[in-house]
Structures are given as C-alpha cells and as structure tokens.
Backbone bond lengths (Angstrom), bond angles and torsions (degrees), N, CA, C in turn:
res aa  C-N    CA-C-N  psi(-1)  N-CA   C-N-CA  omega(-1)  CA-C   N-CA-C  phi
1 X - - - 1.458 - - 1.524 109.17 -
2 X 1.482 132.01 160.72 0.915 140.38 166.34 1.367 140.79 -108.28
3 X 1.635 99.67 -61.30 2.013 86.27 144.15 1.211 103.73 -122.28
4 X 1.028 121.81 20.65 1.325 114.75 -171.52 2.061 103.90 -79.40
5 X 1.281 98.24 142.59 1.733 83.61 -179.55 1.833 112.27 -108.49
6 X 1.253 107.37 3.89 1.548 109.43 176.62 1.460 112.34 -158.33
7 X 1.053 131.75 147.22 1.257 123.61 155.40 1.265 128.50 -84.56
8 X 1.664 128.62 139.08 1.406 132.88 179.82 1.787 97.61 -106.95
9 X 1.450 86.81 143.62 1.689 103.04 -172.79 1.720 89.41 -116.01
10 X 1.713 92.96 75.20 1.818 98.24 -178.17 0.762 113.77 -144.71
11 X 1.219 171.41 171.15 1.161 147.87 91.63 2.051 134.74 -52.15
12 X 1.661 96.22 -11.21 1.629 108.24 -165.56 1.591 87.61 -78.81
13 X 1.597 85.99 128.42 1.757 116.28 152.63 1.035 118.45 -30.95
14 X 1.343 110.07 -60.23 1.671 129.09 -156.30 1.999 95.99 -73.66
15 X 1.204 116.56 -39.75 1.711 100.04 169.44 1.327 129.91 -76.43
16 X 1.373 108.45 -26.35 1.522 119.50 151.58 1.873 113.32 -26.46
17 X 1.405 87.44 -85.88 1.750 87.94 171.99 1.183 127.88 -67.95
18 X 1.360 127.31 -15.58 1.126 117.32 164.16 1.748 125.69 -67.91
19 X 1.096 98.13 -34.31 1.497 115.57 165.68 1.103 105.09 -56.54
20 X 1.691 131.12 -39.23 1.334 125.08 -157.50 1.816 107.12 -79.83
21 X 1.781 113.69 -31.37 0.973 112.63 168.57 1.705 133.85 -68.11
22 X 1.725 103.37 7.58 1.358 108.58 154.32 1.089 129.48 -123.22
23 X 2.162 100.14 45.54 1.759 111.06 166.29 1.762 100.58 79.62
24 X 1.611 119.85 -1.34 1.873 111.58 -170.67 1.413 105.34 -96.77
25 X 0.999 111.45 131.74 1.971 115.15 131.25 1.199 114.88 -68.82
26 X 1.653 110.48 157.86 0.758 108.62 169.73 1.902 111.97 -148.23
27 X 0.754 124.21 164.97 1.998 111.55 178.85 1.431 100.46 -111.72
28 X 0.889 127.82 124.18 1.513 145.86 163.66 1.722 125.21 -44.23
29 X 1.660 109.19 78.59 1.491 99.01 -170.78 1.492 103.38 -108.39
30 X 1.286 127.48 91.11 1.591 116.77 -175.18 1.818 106.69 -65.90
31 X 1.535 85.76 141.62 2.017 93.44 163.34 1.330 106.16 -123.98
32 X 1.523 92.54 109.63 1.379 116.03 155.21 1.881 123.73 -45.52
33 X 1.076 117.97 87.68 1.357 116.05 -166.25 2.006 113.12 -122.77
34 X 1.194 96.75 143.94 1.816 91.65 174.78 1.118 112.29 -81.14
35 X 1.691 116.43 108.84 1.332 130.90 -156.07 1.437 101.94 -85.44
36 X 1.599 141.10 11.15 1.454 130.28 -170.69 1.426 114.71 -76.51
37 X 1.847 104.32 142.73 1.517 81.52 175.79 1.311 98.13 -76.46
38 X 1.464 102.78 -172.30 1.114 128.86 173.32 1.479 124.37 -100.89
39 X 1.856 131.06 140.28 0.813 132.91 -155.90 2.012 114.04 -45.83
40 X 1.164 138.20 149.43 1.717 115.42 -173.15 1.557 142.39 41.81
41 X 1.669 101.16 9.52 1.245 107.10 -162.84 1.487 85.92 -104.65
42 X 1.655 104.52 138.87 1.322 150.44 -164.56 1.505 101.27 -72.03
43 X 1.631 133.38 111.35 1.345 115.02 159.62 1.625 138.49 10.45
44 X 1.480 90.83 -77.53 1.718 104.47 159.59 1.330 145.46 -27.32
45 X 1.368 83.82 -59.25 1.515 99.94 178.47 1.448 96.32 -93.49
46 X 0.892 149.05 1.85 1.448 138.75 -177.54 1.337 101.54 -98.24
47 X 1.738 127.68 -33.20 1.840 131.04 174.83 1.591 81.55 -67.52
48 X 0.982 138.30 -66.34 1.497 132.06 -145.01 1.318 120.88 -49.00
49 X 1.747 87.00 -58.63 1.990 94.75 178.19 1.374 94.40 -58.29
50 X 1.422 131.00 -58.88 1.474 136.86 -171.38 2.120 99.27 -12.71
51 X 1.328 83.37 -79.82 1.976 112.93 -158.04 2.027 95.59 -55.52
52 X 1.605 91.90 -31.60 1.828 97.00 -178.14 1.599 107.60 -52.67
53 X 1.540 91.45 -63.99 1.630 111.12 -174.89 1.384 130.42 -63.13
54 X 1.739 112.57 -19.18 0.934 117.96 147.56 1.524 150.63 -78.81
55 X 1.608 98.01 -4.21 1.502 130.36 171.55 1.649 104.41 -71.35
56 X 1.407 118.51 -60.22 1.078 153.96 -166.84 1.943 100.48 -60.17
57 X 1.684 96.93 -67.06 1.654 80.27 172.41 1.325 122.82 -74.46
58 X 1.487 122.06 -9.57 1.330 106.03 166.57 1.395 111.67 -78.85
59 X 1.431 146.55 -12.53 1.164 141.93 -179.84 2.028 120.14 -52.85
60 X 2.058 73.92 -35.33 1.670 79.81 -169.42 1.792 105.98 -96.91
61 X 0.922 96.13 -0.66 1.716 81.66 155.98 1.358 133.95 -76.30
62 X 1.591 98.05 -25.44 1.530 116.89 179.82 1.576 108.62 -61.11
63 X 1.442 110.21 157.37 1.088 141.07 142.14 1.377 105.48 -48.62
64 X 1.986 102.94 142.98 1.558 90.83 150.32 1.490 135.96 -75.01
65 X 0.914 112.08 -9.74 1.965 135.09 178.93 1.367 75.52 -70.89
66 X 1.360 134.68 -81.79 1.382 134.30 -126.40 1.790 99.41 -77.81
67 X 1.298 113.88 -29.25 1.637 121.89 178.56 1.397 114.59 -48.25
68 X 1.683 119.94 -22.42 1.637 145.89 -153.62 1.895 73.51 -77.97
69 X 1.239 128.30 -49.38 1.531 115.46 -160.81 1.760 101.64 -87.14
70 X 1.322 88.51 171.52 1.920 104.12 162.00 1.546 129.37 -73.41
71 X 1.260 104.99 136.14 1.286 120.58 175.66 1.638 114.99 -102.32
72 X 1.001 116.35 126.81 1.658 125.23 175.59 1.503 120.46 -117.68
73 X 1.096 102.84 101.37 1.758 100.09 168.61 1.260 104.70 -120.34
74 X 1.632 106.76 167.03 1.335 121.89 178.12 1.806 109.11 -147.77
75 X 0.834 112.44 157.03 2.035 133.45 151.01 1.370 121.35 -142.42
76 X 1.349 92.84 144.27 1.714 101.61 -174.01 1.427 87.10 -127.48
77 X 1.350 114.70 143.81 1.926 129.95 147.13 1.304 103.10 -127.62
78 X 1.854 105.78 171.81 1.154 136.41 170.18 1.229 100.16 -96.60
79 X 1.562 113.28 126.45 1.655 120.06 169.74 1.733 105.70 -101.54
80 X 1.437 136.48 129.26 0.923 110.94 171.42 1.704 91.74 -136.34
81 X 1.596 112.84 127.57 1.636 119.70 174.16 1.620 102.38 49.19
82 X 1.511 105.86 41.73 1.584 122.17 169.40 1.443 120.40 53.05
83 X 1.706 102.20 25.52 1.384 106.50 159.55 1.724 115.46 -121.29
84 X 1.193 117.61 146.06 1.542 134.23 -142.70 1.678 97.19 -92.54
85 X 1.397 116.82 101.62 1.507 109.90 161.84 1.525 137.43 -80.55
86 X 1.080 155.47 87.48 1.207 126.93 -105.95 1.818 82.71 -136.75
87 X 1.674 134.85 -160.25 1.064 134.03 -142.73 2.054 94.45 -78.25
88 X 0.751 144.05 147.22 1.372 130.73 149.67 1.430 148.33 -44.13
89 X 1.563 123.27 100.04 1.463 131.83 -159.35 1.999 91.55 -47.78
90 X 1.598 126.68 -59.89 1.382 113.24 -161.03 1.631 77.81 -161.99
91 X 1.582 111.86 163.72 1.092 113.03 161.49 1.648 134.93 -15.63
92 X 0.712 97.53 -74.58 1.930 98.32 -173.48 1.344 108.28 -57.85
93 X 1.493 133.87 7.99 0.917 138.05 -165.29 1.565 85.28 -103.03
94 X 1.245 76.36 -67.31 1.961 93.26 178.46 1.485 116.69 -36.86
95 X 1.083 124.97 -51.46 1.426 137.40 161.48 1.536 114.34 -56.86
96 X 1.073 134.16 -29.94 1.516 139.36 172.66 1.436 112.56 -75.52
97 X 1.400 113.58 -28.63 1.676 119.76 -176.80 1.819 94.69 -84.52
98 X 1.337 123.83 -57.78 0.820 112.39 -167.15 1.537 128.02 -56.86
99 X 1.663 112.49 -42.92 1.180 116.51 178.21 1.551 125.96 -69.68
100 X 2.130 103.83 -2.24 1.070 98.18 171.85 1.342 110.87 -94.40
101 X 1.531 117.41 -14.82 1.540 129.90 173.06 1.528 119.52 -55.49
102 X 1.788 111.17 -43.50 1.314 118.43 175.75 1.326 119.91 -62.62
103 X 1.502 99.58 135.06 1.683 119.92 169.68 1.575 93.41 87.41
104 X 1.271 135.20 22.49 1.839 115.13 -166.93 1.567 94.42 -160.69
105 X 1.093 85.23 140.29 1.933 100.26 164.24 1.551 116.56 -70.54
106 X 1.084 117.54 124.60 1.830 123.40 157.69 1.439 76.77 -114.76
107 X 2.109 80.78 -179.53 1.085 130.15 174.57 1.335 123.08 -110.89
108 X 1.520 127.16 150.56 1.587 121.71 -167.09 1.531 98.97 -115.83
109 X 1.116 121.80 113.85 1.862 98.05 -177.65 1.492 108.85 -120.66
110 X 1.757 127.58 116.86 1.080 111.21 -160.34 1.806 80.72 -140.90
111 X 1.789 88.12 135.86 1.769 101.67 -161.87 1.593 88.09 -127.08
112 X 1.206 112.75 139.31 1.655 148.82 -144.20 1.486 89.89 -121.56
113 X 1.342 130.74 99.96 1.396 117.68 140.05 1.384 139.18 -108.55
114 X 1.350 114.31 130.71 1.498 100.38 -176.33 1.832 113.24 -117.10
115 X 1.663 98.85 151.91 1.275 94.37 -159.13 1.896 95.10 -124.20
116 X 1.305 113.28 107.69 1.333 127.08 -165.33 1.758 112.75 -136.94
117 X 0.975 110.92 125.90 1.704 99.52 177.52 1.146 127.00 77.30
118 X 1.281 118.68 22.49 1.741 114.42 -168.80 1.655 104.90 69.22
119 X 1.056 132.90 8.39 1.579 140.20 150.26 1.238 141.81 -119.84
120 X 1.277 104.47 137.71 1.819 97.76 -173.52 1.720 88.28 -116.78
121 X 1.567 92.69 141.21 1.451 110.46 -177.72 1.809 93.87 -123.54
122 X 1.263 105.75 151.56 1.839 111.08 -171.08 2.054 93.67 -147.80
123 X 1.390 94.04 123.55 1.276 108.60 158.57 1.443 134.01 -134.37
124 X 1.435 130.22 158.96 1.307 113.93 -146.89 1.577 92.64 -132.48
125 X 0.977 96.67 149.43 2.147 122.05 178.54 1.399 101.49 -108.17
126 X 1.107 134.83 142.53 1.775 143.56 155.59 1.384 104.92 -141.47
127 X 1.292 89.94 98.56 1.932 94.66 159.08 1.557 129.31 -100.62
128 X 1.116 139.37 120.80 1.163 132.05 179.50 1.783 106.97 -65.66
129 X 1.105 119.55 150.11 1.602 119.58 -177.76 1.471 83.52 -119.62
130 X 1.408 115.00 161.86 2.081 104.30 151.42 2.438 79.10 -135.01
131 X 1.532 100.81 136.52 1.047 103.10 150.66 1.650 137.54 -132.56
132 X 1.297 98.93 166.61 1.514 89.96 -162.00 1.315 119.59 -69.40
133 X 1.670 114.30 161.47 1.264 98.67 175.07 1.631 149.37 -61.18
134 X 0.860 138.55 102.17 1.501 141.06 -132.13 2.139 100.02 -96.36
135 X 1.571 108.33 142.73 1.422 103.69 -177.41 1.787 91.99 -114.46
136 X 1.294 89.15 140.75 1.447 110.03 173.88 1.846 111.38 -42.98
137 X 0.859 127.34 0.86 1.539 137.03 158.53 1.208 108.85 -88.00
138 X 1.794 126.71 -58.66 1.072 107.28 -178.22 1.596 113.87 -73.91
139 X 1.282 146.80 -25.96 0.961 148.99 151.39 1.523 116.71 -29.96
140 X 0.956 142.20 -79.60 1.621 151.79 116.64 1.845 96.82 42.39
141 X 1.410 89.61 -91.15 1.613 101.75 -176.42 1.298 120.46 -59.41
142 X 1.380 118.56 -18.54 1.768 118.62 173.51 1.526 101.71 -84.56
143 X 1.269 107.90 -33.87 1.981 86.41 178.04 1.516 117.46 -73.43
144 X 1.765 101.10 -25.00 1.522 100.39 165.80 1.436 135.13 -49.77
145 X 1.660 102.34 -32.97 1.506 100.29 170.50 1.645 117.94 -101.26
146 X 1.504 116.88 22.26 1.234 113.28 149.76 1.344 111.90 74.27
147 X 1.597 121.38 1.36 1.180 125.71 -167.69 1.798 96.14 -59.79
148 X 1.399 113.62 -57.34 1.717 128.34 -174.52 0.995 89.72 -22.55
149 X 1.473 127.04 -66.11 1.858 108.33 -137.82 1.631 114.68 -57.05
150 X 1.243 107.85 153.01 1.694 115.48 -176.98 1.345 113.02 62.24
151 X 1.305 130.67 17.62 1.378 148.20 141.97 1.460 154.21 -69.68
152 X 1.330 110.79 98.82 1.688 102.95 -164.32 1.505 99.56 -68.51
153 X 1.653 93.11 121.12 1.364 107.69 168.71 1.662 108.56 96.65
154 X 1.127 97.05 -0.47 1.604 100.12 170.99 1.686 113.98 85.95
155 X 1.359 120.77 -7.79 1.516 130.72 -165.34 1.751 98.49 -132.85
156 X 1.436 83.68 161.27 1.601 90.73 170.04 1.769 95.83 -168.75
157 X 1.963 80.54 105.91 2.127 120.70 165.72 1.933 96.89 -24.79
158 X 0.832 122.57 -46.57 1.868 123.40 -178.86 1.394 121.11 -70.39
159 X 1.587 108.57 -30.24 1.741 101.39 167.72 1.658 111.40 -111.49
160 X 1.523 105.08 -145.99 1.126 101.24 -172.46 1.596 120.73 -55.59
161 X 0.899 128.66 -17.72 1.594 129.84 -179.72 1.921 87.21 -62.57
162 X 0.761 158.99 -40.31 1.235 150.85 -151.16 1.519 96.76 -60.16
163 X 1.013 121.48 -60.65 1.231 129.78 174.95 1.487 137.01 -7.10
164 X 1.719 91.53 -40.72 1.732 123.95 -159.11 1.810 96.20 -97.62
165 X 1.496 118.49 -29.88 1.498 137.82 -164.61 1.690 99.06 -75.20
166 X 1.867 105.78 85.51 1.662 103.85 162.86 1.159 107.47 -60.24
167 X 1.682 135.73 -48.67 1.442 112.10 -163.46 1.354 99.36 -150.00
168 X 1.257 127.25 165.26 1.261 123.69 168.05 1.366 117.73 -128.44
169 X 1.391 149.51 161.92 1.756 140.69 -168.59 1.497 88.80 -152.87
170 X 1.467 118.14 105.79 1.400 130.24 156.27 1.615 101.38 127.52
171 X 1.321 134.18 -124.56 1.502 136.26 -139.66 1.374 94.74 -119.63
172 X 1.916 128.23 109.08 1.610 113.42 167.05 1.604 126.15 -68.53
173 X 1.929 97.79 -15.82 1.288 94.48 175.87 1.523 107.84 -98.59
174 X 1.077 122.70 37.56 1.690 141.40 175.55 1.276 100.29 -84.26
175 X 1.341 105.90 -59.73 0.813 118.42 -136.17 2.470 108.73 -88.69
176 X 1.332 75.18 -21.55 1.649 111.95 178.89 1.534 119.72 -83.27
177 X 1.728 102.55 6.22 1.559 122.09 -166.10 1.300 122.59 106.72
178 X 1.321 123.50 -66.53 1.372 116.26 -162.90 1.823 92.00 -137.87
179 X 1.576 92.95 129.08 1.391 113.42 -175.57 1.523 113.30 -78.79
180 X 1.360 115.64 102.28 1.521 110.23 -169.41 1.782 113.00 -58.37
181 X 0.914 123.17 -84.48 1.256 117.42 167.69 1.195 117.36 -16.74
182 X 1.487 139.35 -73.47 1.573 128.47 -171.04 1.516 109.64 -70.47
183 X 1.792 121.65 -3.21 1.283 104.12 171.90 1.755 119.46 -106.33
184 X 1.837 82.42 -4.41 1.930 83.42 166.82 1.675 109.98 -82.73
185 X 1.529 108.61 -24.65 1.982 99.96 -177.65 1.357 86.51 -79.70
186 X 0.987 141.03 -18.66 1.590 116.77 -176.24 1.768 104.50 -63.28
187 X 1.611 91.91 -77.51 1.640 101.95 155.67 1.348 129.57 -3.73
188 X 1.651 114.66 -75.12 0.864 112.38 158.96 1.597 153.66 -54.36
189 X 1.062 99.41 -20.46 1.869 130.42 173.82 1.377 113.36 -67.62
190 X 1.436 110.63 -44.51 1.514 124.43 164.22 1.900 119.68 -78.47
191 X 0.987 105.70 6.76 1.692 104.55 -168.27 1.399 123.58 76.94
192 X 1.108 115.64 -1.73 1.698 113.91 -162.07 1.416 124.40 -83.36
193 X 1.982 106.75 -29.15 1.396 92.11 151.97 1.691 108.30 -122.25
194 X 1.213 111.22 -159.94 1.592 122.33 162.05 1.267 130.71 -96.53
195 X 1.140 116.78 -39.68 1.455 140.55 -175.94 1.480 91.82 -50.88
C-alpha cells in the first residue's frame, strides 16, 4: 500500500467515507463471497460469518508484504420478526421488502471484521429502525429513483428513505454500513488509530 493505511474488502461508497471520518485511507479490495444464509442461521450470525468470510477472502488476494497491513470487512442486513431481508433480486422484490418494512420496526445488523496479525476479530451493531407507514405511491417513486438497488432491505437511512425513519435505537452509521464507533474500538484495540 501506499497511503493507504488498511484495506477494505468492499466495494460500498458509503464505508469509504465513513472510514474517512476517522482520518483513514483505505485501498479497495472487494471479496467476492457466496452471500447465502444458511439453513436456521440467526441474522447475527449470518452478518458475522458474512464480514468473517469476507475478511478472509480478501486476505488471499493479498500479497505476503501486503498481509503486514489491516484488512476491514463488513455486512449489514435487515432483520425483520427474525427473517433476513437481504439486497433486492429486481424490483418487486424491492417493493415486497418495503411494504413489509412499513408501519413496523426491524432491525439493522451490521458486523465489522477486522483481519490484522494473524487474527480476525468481528463485532456486531443492532439498531432497531421503526418506519413509517409507507403508501404504495410513495413506494412507487422510491423504486423510481433506484436508490434500493444494492441495498439491504431495499432502502438506504442516507438518502431519500431517511425521510420515512421516525426513530432509530442504536448506531445511524450502523445502520449506513459501517458502524463508526464499534469500528474505531476495534481500531483502536489493535493500535491502528488514536482517536
């Protein structure tokens, strides 16, 4: 790396800058990984292995020189009544998550792993969202602007879906991908920043 001080196994924008608001670069190593859950497996544990396995395939792209730095991955889903909403197959999908989202609280669960030292350490964010009830018009016009796609849960708390978000209980940047706070004590736990 060059200035970069870690690698992200991401491709999302939104951790880019979020990273950036704790002073990091970072170099862009996506891991291609088979994102299914698994048969009975719990939200939780399903972000975890997610952010693990994506630590893990970015490891092996590396160099051994390049292994000397940090690796950061993450996954976030929508949990709603402990079933897993995950990015949207095509529209109507998109429309099926949402109208099950309206009027009701889920959960956002987005698990942070970092892979430093011959160890990967994984920690987890859960925010409850509650949003409002949404009318098939306004629904309508949010798939029109395409914001959903590549979105757990079909929305994303940073654009117009914000709008719909009466309250939130736990991390907004949890919920936005990467949980600032639980990824600076991680950070921090390892030496890597100060803050």
């Amino acid at each position: 790396m060059t200035s970069a001080t870690l690698y992200l196994a991401s491709r999302s924008p939104r951790r880019v800058e979020l990273l950036k608001q704790l002073g990091l670069t970072c170099e862009i190593v996506p891991a291609d990984i088979d994102e299914s859950q698994l048969s009975h497996e719990l939200p939780e544990a399903y972000v975890k292995r997610l952010a693990q396995e994506k630590a893990e395939a970015c490891l092996k792209n590396l160099s051994g020189a390049q292994r000397r730095h940090a690796v950061l991955a993450a996954d976030t889903t929508v949990a709603i009544a402990g079933k897993v909403l995950g990015k949207p197959e095509d529209d109507q999908d998109a429309r099926q998550m949402l109208q099950t989202l309206s009027g009701r609280t889920h959960q956002v669960h987005t698990a942070v792993a970092l892979a430093f030292a011959d160890a990967i350490d994984v920690v987890l964010s859960t925010t409850l969202v509650e949003m409002m009830e949404l009318s098939s018009a306004q629904i309508e016009h949010y798939l029109a602007s395409n914001e959903h796609r590549d979105k757990a849960g079909s929305y994303g708390i940073q654009g117009l879906a914000g709008a719909w978000i009466t309250r939130i209980e736990g991390s907004y940047t949890g919920v936005m991908g990467l949980p600032v706070y639980e990824t600076a004590n991680l950070l921090r736990k390892h030496g890597l920043i100060a803050l």
